[in-house]
C-alpha positions as CSV (number, residue, x, y, z in Angstrom):
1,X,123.2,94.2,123.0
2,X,120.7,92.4,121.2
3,X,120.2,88.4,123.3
4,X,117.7,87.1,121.3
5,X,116.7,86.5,117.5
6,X,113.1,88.0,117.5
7,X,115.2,91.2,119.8
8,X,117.2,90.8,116.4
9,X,114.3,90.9,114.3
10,X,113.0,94.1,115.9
11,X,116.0,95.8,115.9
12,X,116.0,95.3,111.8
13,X,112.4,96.4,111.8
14,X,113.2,99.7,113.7
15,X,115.7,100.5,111.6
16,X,113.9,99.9,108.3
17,X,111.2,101.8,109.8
18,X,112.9,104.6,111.3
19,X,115.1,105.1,107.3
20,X,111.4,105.1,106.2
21,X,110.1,107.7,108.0
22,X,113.0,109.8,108.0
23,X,112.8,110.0,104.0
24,X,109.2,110.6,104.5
25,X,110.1,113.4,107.0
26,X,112.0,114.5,104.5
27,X,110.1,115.1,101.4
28,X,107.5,117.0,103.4
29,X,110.5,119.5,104.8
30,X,110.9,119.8,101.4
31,X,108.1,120.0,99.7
32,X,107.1,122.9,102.5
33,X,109.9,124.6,102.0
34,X,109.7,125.3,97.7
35,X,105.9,126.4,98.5
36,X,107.5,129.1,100.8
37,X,109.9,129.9,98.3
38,X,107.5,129.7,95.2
39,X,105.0,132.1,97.8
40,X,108.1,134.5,98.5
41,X,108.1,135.2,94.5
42,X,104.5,135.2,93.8
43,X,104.6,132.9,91.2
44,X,100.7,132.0,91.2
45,X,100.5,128.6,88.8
46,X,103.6,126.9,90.9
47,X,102.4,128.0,94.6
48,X,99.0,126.0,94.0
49,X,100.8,123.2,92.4
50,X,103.4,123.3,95.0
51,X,101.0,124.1,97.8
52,X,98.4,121.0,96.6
53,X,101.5,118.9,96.8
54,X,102.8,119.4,100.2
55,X,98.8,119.1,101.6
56,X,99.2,115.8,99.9
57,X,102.3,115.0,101.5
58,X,101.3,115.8,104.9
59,X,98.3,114.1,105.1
60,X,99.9,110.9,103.6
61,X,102.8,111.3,106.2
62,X,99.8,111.8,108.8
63,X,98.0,108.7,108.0
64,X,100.6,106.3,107.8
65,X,101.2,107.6,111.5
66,X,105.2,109.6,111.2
67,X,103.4,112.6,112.3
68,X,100.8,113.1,114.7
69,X,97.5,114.6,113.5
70,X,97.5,117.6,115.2
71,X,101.1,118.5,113.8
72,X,99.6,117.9,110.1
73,X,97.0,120.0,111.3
74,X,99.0,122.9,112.5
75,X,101.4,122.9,109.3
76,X,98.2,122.5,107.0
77,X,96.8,125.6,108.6
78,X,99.9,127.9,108.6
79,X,100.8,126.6,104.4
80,X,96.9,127.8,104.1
81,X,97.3,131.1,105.7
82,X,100.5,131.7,103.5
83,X,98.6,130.6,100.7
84,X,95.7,132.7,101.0
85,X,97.6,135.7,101.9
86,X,99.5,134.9,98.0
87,X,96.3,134.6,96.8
88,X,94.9,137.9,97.9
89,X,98.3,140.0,96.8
């Protein structure tokens, strides 16, 4: 139970916030997941483009702070790997 107005005011914060970096959270899911799927069929022109654009998502959603930098780090390595090892078949 919110008792105060500036309690009220952070409460609407958080919850802008929290929609915020849930569609941010989002995106990058996404994003990561048609790389994988584009890498699964080998399609060589649309895994970079896909590939370039999730790297591009998770290091926006790393510097605004909605994931930790070691996570970004950690997916940014695997989506490499995978990429490489599309590259190289």
């Amino acid at each position: 139970m919110i008792n105060s107005s500036s309690a009220a005011k952070r409460a609407r914060q958080n919850e802008k916030r929290r929609l915020r970096n849930r569609e941010t959270k989002s995106a990058v899911r996404t994003a990561i997941k048609n790389f994988r799927v584009a890498a699964s069929q080998s399609e060589t022109a649309e895994v970079k483009a896909k590939f370039d654009y999730a790297i591009k998502l998770l290091d926006t959603a790393g510097s605004k702070g909605i994931y930790h930098s070691n996570t970004v780090a950690r997916k940014k390595s695997r989506l490499t790997a995978q990429f490489n090892s599309v590259e190289q078949a």
